[in-house]
C-alpha positions in Angstrom: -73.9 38.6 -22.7 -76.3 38.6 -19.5 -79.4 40.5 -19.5 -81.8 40.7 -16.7 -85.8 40.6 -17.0 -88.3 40.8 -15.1 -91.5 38.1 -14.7 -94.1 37.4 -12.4 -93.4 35.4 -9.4 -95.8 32.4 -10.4 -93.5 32.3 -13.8 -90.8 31.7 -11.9 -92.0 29.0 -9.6 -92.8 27.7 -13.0 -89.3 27.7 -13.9 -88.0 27.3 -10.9 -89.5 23.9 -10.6 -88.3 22.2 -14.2 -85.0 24.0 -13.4 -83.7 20.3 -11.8 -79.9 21.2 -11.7 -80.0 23.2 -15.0 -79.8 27.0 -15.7 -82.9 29.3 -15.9 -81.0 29.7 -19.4 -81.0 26.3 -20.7 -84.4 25.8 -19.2 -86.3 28.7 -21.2 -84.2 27.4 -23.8 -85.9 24.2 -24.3 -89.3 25.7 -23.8 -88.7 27.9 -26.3 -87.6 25.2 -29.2 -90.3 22.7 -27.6 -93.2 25.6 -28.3 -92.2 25.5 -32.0 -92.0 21.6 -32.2 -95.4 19.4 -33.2 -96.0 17.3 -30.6 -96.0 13.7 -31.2 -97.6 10.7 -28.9 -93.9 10.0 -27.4 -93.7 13.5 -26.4 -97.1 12.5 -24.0 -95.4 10.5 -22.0 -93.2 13.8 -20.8 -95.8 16.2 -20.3 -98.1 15.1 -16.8 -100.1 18.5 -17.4 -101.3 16.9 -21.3 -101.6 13.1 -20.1 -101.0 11.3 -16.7 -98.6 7.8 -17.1 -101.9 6.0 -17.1 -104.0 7.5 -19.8 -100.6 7.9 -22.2 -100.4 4.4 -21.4 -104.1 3.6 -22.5 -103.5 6.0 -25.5 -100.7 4.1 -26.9 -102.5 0.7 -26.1 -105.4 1.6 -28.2 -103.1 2.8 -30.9 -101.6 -0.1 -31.3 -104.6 -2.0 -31.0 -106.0 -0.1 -33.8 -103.0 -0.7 -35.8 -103.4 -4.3 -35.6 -107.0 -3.8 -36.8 -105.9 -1.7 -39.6 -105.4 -3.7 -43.3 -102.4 -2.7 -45.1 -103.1 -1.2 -48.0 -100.9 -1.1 -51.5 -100.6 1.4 -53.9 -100.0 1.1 -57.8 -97.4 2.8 -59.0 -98.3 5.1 -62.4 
């Protein structure tokens, strides 16, 4: 079933440019299931307005880093 709504025009130049080939559909689509999602450090790397490629780059560099660092740690079983 189609429906028609009405938004401003900045929210559709919004949608308009993530639209790349696909439906205004399958794009609010994906915004809508990516709002209720937790964001994890991968999901940086897709999001320039959170993190440019550089600084998502240094971020997972210092994780790592700080991995490294980190002593493993074991835990008793009761």
């Amino acid at each position: 079933m189609v429906k028609v709504i009405s938004i401003q025009d900045d929210v559709y130049e919004e949608l308009r440019k993530r639209k790349d080939g696909k439906s205004f559909s399958v794009v609010i689509r994906g915004l809508l299931k990516e709002s209720g999602k937790k964001l994890t450090i991968g999901d940086l790397f897709s999001y320039e307005t959170i993190l440019s490629d550089e600084e998502a780059i240094k971020m997972e560099k210092e994780t790592l880093e700080a991995r490294k660092r980190s002593k493993t740690r074991f835990i008793k079983e009761l």
